[in-house]
Structure formats: C-alpha cells, structure tokens
N, C-alpha and C positions, 0 to 999 in steps of 0.2 A: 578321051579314052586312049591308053597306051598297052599296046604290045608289049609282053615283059619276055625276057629271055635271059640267056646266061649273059650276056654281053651290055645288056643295060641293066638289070638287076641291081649293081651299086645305085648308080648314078640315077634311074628313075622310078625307083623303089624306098629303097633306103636312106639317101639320103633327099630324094624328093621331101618325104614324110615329116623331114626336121622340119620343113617350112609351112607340111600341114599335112593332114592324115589322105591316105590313101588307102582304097578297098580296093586289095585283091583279088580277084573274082578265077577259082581256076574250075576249067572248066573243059571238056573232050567233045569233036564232032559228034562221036555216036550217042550222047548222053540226053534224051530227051528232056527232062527236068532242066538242063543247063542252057538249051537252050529257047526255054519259057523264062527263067530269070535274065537270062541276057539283055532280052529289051528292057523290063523294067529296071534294071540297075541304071541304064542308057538314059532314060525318062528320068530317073529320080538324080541321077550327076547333072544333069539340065534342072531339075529344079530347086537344088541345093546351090546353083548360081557359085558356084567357083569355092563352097567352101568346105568340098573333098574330092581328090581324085580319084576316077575311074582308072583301075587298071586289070589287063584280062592275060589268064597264062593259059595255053593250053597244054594238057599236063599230057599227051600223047609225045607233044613237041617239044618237054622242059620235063621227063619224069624226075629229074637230078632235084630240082626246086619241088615242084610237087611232093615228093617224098620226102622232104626232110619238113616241110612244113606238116605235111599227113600224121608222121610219127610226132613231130612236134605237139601238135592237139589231141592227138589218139584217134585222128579221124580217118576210113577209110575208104569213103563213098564221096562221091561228087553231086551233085555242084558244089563246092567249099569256099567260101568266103573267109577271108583274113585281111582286120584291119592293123594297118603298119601308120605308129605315131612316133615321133622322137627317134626312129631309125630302128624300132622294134617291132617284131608283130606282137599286140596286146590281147586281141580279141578278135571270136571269128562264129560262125554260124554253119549250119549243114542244110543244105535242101533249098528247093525253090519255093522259097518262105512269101504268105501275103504281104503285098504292099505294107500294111498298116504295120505289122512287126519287124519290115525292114526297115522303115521309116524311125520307129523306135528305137535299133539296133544304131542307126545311126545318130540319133541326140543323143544317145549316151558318149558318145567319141566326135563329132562333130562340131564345132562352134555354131553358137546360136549368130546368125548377123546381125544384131545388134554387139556381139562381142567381137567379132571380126572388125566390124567398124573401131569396135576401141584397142583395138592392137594396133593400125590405122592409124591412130591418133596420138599412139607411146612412141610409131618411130616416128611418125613426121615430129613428134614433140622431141623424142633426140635430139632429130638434123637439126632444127629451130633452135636445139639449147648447145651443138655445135656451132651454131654459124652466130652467137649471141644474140640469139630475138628470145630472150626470157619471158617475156609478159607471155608471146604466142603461145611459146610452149608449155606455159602454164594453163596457160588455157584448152590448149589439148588433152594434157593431163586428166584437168579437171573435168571435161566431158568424159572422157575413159573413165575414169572412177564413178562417176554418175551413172555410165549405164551398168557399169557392173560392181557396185560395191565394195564387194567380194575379191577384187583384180588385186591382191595385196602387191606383187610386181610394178604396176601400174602409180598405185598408191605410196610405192617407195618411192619411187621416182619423180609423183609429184608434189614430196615432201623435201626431197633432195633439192629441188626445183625453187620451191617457197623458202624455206631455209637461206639456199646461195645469192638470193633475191633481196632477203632481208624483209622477207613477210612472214612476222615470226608468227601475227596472230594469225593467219588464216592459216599454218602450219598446227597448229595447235586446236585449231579448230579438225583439220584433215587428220592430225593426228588420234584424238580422241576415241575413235568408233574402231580402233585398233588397239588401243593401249594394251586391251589384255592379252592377246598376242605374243607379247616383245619375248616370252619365254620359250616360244615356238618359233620363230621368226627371227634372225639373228641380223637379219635388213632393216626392218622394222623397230630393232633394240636399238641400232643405229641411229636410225632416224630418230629415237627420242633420247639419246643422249647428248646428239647433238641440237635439239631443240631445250632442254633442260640447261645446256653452255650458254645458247642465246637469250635464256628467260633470265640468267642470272645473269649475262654480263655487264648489263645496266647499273647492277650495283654494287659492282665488284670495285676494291681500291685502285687508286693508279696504280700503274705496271713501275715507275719509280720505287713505291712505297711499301708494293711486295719483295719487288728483288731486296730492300733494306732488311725486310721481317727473314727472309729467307738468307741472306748474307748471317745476320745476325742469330741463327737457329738453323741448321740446316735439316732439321727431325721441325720443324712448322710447315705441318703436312698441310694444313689449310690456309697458310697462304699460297702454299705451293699449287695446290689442286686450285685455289680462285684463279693463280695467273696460266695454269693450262685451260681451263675454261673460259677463260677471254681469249686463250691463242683460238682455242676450239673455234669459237665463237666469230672468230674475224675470218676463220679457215684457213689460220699458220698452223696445219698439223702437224708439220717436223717439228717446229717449239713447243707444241700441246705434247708432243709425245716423250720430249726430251722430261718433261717437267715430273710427265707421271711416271717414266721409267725412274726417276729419281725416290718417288715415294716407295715405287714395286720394290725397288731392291732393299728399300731399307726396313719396309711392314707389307708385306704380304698383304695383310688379311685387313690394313685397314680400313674402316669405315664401312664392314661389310666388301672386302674388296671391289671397291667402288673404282680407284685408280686402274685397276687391270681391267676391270670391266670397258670402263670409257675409252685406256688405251686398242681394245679391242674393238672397241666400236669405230674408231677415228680410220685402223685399218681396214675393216668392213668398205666405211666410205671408200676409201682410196683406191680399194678393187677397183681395176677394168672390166666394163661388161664380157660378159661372156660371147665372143661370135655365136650368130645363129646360127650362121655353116658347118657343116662338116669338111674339113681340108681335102683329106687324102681317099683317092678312089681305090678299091681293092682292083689285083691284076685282071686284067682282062681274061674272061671264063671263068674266074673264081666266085664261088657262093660266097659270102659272109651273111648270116642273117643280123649280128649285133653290129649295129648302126656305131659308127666310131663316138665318142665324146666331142664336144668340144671343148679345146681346150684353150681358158685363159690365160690370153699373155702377161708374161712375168714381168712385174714391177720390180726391179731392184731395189727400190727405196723400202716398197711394202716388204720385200725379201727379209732385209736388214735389219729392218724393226719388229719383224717377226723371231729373228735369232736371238734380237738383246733381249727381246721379255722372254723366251726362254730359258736364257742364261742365267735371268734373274730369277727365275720359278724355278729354275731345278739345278 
C-alpha cells in the first residue's frame, strides 16, 4: 500500500499503473465509511497476491488531486475509489461498497493469475528469443496462448517465434484460430503474410531464373512478387521490399493490392517493440493525470521504406 501525494503521484501512480493497475482509494480522517473500507481494500490487495496495487490519498492532505479526479467523475462524496491502468484513470466507484461487489469491480480491471502468469512467459520468452534459445521461447509462448487464447499479443509473438524458426507447420496450425482477425489486427495480418511467403517458397523458381523472367519483362509482376516472397521467406526484408516497391510503383492495384499489402506487412514485422515504461517524470509538484505514451524507437531503415511507398502511392 502506498501513500500518494503531489510529489510521487507521477512516479507511483501513473506510471506505476503502465506495469499494472493500481486502485486509488481517497479517502479523509473524519469520514466514517472510509474508514470501514480501508481494511477491506488492505485484506483484498493481500489476496489479489500482487496483481494490483493499493494506493491511499488523503484528500484533506492532497485536495489539488482529489479535486480534479472528483470533477473528473462528477463525484462529490468520499470514500472514492479510482482505478488507474496504462497511466490513466479508467474506472472508479463511491462508497464503502460489500466485499463481494468490490471483488467484482476489481475482475473487471484486474488480471486473472492465470493471465499474469502468461504475461510471465511473453517476456521471459523475449529474453530467451534475445539471448537465442528459440525452442525455450517457443515454448513460453505456447503456454501463454494456451492459458489465454484470446492473448492475441501473445499469439503474434509466437508466430513471429515459429515462423523465424522455421516451423512453418506449427505456425499454421497457431495461426488458424485467428485468421479472421487479420482485418482487425494489423500484427496478426503480419504474421500470415509472412507465413503465406514461407508456404509458398518451397515452390518458388530459382532466384537465377526469376531475375532472367524479370530482366527480361520488367512489368512480370509474378515473378517479381515469387522472388520477394522467398526474400520474405528466408527474412531478407530490404530485398523483399526492394522487389515489391517495384511492382507498387508501376500497378498500384495489382492483384488486389496484394504487393502494398505484403510490403506493409514486412514493415509491421520490422517494428521495434514498443517500451513498456514510460521515460519522462512530470516536474516535481506537478499533477498530470494523462500517463505519457510510450514511445517506439525509430528505425531508420523502417523510416525509409515507409517514405518510398509513399512516394509511390501518392
């Protein structure tokens, strides 16, 4: 349980909550009701085993934060509960509510531990697919998407995973129970266009025999798109993407814009994760309630390849 004030507010409020939610509890000495809820919130942070933080304001002592959270919800009475996720407050409650209905208030924002565990298992499966022990990390993966099927983050990553591995069936197999998705999910699209390069580059011509068709035709959009789909395929994306820029610029729309697609898919991959942290602390005494972004570091190469298919589209 933490003491919240103007002076830690960034730092163990806001961007605590990046790393997992935290319930604000505000709450005044003279307030009988607040403090009937104060033990139970105490009791239920112990049986929630670490998977949300208690934190307490007293709003006698902090009306600056009190008050803008108060107007913020339209609330005017205490005890007030405000849960803060992703560096925002989302959701919150009034009154010194039963057990049972806080309990409730909290699986709706809480992770289940069984999901906690599979978050758990996405970064140990990172560091594992950092330090090159691929099998391991596949198999982190694969338990994180078993307990929560639904983990579609989870499920890119260990697509990404089987893919760079060169297991194309058991990608195919992970892939399927998402396919329909790939329209919503631009990660996702990803991952099966680049499983669609690996399904086909088995029977794709020599890389000799295309450059001849393509020497010979420079508008032989299909042998062009077969030899970015083996660059795809072996994971030379600056040659996969050389290949399709080539098609973009000279047909748009062919094949159902199949080329622009893939090209966009290859850059998908080539994103850097996003930091979980938030960098920058606001000045000391300063409120900020909106939790900063993080923000992904900039690829040059993906930069660059994002300007020439613009160049080419417009």
């Amino acid at each position: 349980m933490l003491d919240i004030s103007l002076q830690n507010f960034e730092a163990d409020l806001i961007t605590a909550s990046m790393q997992q939610p935290v319930l604000l509890d505000i709450w005044a000495p003279w307030c009988g009701p607040c403090k009937a809820l104060g033990p139970l919130l105490e009791k239920l942070e112990t049986a929630y085993a670490g998977r949300f933080t208690l934190a307490k304001l007293n709003s006698d002592d902090q009306p600056e934060i009190a008050g803008q959270l108060s107007q913020m919800f339209g609330v005017r009475s205490i005890p007030f509960c405000v849960m803060f996720k992703g560096g925002q407050p989302v959701d919150g409650f009034v009154g010194a509510l039963p057990e049972g209905e806080i309990r409730a208030f909290l699986d709706k924002h809480v992770p289940s531990a069984e999901a906690l565990a599979a978050a758990d298992d996405v970064q140990e499966a990172q560091a594992l697919l950092a330090d090159g022990d691929t099998d391991s990390a596949v198999e982190k993966l694969q338990e994180a998407v078993a307990v929560n099927p639904g983990n579609d983050a989870a499920r890119y990553d260990y697509l990404r995973a089987l893919l760079g591995a060169g297991r194309v069936e058991e990608a195919r197999r992970a892939y399927e129970p998402v396919a329909s998705k790939v329209l919503l999910d631009a990660r996702l699209a990803a991952a099966g266009h680049w499983l669609a390069a690996c399904e086909q580059a088995p029977q794709a011509r020599p890389a000799e025999q295309l450059a001849a068709a393509i020497a010979a035709n420079k508008r032989d959009f299909d042998a062009r798109f077969e030899l970015a789909q083996s660059h795809f395929a072996a994971q030379r994306f600056t040659q996969a993407l050389d290949e399709l820029l080539e098609i973009v610029m000279r047909d748009k729309t062919w094949r159902d814009q199949l080329a622009r697609k893939t090209f966009v898919a290859i850059l998908e991959l080539m994103n850097k994760p996003t930091p979980a942290k938030a960098e920058a602390a606001a000045p000391k005494g300063q409120l900020e309630l909106a939790g900063k972004a993080a923000v992904t570091p900039a690829d040059p190469v993906v930069d660059a390849y994002r300007r020439k298919l613009s160049m080419a589209l417009f």
